[in-house]
C-alpha positions in Angstrom: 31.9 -13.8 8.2 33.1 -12.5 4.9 33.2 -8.6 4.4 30.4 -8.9 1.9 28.6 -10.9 4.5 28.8 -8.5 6.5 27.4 -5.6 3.6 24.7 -7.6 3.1 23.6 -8.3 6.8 24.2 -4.7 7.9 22.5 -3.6 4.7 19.3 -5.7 5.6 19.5 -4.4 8.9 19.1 -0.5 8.2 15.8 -1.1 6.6 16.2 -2.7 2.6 13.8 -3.9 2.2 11.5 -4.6 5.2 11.8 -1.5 6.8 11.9 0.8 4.3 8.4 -0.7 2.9 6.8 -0.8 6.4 8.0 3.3 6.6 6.0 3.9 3.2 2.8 1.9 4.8 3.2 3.5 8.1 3.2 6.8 6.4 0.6 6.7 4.2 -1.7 4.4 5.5 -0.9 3.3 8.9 -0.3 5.8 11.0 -2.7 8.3 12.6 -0.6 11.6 11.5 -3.2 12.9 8.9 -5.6 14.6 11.2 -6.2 11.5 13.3 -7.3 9.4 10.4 -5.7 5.8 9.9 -6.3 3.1 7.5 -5.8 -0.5 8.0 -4.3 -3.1 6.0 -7.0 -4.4 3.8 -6.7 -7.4 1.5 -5.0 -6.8 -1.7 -7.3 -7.4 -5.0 -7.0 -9.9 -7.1 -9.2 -10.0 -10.2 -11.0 -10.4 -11.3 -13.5 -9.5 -8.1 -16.8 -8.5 -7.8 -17.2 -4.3 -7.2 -17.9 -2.7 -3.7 -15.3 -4.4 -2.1 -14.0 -1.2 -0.5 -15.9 0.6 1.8 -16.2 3.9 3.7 -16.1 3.7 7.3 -16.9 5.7 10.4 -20.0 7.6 11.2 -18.7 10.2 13.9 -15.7 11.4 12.3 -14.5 11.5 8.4 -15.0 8.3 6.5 -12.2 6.6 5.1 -11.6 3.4 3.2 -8.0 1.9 2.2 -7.5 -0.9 -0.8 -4.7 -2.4 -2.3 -5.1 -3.0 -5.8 -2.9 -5.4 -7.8 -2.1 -4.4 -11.2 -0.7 -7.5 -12.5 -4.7 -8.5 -13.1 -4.9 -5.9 -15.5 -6.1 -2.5 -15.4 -8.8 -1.4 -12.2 -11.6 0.9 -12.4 -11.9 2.9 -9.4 -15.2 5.0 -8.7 -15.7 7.3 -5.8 -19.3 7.6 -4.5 -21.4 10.7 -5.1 -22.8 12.1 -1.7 -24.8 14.8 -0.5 -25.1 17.6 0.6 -23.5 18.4 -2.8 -20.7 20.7 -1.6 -19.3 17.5 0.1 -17.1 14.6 -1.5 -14.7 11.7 -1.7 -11.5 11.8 -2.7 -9.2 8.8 -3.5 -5.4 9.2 -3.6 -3.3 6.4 -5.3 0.1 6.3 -3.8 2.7 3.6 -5.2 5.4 1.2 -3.0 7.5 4.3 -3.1 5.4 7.0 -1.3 5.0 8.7 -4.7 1.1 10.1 -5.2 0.2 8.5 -8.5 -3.2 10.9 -8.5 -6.2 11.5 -7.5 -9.5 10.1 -7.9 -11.9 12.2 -9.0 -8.9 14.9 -10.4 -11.5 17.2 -9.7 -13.6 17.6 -7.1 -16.6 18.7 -8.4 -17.2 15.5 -10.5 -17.8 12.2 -8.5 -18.8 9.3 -9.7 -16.8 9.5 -13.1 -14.3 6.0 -13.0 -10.6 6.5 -13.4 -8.6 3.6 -14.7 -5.3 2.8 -12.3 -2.4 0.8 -14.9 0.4 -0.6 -14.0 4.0 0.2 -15.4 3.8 -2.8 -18.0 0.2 -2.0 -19.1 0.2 -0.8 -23.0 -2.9 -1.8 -24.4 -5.8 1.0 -24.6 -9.1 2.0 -22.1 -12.0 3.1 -22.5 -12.3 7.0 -23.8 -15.4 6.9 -21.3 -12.8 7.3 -18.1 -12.1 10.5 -16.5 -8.5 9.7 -16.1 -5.8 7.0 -16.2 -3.1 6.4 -13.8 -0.1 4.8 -14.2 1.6 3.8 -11.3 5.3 3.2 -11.3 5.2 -0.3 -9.2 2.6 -3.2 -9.7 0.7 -2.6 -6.4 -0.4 0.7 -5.2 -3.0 1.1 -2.3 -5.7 3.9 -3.6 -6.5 5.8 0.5 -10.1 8.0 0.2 -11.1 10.6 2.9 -14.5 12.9 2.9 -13.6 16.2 2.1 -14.7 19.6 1.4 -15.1 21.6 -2.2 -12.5 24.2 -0.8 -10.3 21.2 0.2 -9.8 22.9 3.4 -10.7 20.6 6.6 -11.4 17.1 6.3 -14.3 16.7 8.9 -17.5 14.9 9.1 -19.5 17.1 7.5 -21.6 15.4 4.4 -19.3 12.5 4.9 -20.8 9.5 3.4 -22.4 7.3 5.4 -20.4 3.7 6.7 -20.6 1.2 3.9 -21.2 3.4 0.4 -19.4 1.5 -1.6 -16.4 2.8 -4.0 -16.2 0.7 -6.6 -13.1 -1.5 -7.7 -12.8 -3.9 -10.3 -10.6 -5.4 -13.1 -11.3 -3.9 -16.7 -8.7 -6.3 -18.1 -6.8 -8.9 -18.3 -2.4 -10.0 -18.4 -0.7 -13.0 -19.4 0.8 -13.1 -15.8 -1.1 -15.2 -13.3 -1.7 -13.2 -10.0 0.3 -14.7 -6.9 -1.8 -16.0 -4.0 -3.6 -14.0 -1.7 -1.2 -13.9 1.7 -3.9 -14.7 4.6 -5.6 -12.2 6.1 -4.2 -9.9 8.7 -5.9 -8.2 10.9 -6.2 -4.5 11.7 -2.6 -3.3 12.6 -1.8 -1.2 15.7 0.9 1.1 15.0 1.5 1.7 18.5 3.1 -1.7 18.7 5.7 -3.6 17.2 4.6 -5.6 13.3 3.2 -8.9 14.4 4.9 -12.4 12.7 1.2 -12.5 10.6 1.8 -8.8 9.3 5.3 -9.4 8.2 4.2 -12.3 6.3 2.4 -9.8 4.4 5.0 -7.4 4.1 7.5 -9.9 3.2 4.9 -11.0 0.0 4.7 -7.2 -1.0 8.6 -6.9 -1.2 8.5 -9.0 -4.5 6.1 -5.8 -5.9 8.9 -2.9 -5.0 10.8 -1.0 -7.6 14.7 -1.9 -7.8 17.5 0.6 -8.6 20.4 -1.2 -10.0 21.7 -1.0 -6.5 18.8 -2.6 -4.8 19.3 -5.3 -7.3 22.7 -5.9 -6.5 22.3 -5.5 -2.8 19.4 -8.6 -2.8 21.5 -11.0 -4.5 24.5 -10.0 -2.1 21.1 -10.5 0.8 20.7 -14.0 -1.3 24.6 -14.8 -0.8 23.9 -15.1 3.0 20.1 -16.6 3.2 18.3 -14.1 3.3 16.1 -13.5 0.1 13.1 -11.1 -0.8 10.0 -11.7 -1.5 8.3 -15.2 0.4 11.9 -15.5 1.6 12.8 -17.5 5.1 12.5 -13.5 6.9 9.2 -14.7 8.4 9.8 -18.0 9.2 12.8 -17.5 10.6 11.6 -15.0 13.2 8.9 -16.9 13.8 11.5 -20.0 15.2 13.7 -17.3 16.6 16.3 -18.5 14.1 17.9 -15.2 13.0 21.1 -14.0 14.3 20.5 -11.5 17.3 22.2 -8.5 15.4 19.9 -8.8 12.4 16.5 -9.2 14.7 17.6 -6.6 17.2 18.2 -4.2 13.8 14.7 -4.8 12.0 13.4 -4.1 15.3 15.0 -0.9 15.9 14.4 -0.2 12.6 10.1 -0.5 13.2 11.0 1.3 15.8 12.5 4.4 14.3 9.5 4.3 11.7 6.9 4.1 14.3 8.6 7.2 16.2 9.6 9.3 13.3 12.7 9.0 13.5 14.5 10.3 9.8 12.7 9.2 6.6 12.9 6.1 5.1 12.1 6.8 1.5 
């Protein structure tokens, strides 16, 4: 194996991109660190789609919903419910493939039910004046995470939280003259306890084409390229599927899900 064989394996191994991805979803979505709540992977949206399509869940505890929004469809209106009592709310936060909090949906607290607009780093055409705030997010998906919560934005608790099924409202305002990449089948609800199934990686690997590139990142996947292994619906998947990848790369992407899952250093 050539020295920049060996980079590019070793490289892949320590967690670019695969890794470092699953750390962002296992932070913000995944995991049960944010007072016991945890999302689940939902579908990603493709527009354009009918509203309601994400919805609060959990009676007993705070609700939550979780939705990945595409923004190569074109801009997407995002609506959090009203509820009562009125001292209670929803709040949505956008986070992009990097961990970064794009904002918050509604920016304040005391007016629900106003839409936002989220847009995606190529978006330069102009909304509607009618929306309480636009977001730009710095990568073409984002996931938009919504909890129950209080006016002093003190505990998140069950307290006026919305009842299972309120809709929040997502749909495509617009339209781009990129067509939207096919939906990656549907993945069940992910335990973060255990190791990322074959079916869950196919949907990380898809998701990989959507994260920002430093000049460095660029160079490092066509170096991965060199030596088979590409990014983005590359042969990742199916290659661990047919236990075809050399046994230092699986055993690294596994001890890499396995530092993520234990908190071991941060990933991005």
């Amino acid at each position: 194996m050539s020295l920049r064989e060996q980079v590019a394996q070793q490289a892949f191994v320590w967690g670019l991109p695969a890794v470092t991805l699953y750390a962002v979803l296992h932070e913000q979505v995944l995991a049960p660190a944010h007072n016991g709540l945890a999302g689940r992977l939902n579908r990603v949206l493709h527009g354009p789609l009918p509203t309601g399509l994400a919805t609060l869940s959990g009676t007993t505890g705070p609700s939550t919903f979780c939705a990945w929004l595409d923004l190569r469809s074109g801009p997407v209106h995002l609506i959090v419910p009203a509820v009562e009592p009125r001292d209670a709310t929803v709040r949505a936060t956008v986070f992009d493939l990097s961990g970064e909090v794009v904002g918050q949906v509604p920016e304040a607290l005391d007016t629900p039910g106003h839409p936002s607009v989220v847009v995606g780093p190529s978006w330069d055409s102009p909304v509607s004046p009618e929306v309480a705030a636009i977001l730009r997010c710095r990568t073409d998906l984002c996931v938009a995470v919504g909890v129950s919560v209080d006016p002093g934005r003190q505990a998140q608790g069950p307290q006026g939280a919305p009842p299972a099924g309120e809709p929040v409202l997502i749909h495509h305002v617009g339209s781009t003259t990129r067509a939207p990449s096919p939906l990656p089948p549907p993945v069940p609800p992910v335990d973060v306890r255990r190791p990322p199934t074959v079916e869950f990686l196919t949907v990380l690997d898809w998701m990989i084409e959507l994260m920002p590139t430093t000049p460095g990142e660029e160079d490092l996947r066509a170096d991965l390229e060199l030596v088979g292994v590409a990014c983005g619906r590359s042969a990742l998947v199916e290659a661990m599927a047919e236990d075809r990848l050399d046994g230092q790369l699986t055993e690294g992407l596994r001890q890499g899900f396995e530092d993520v899952r234990r908190g071991r250093g941060r990933w991005f």
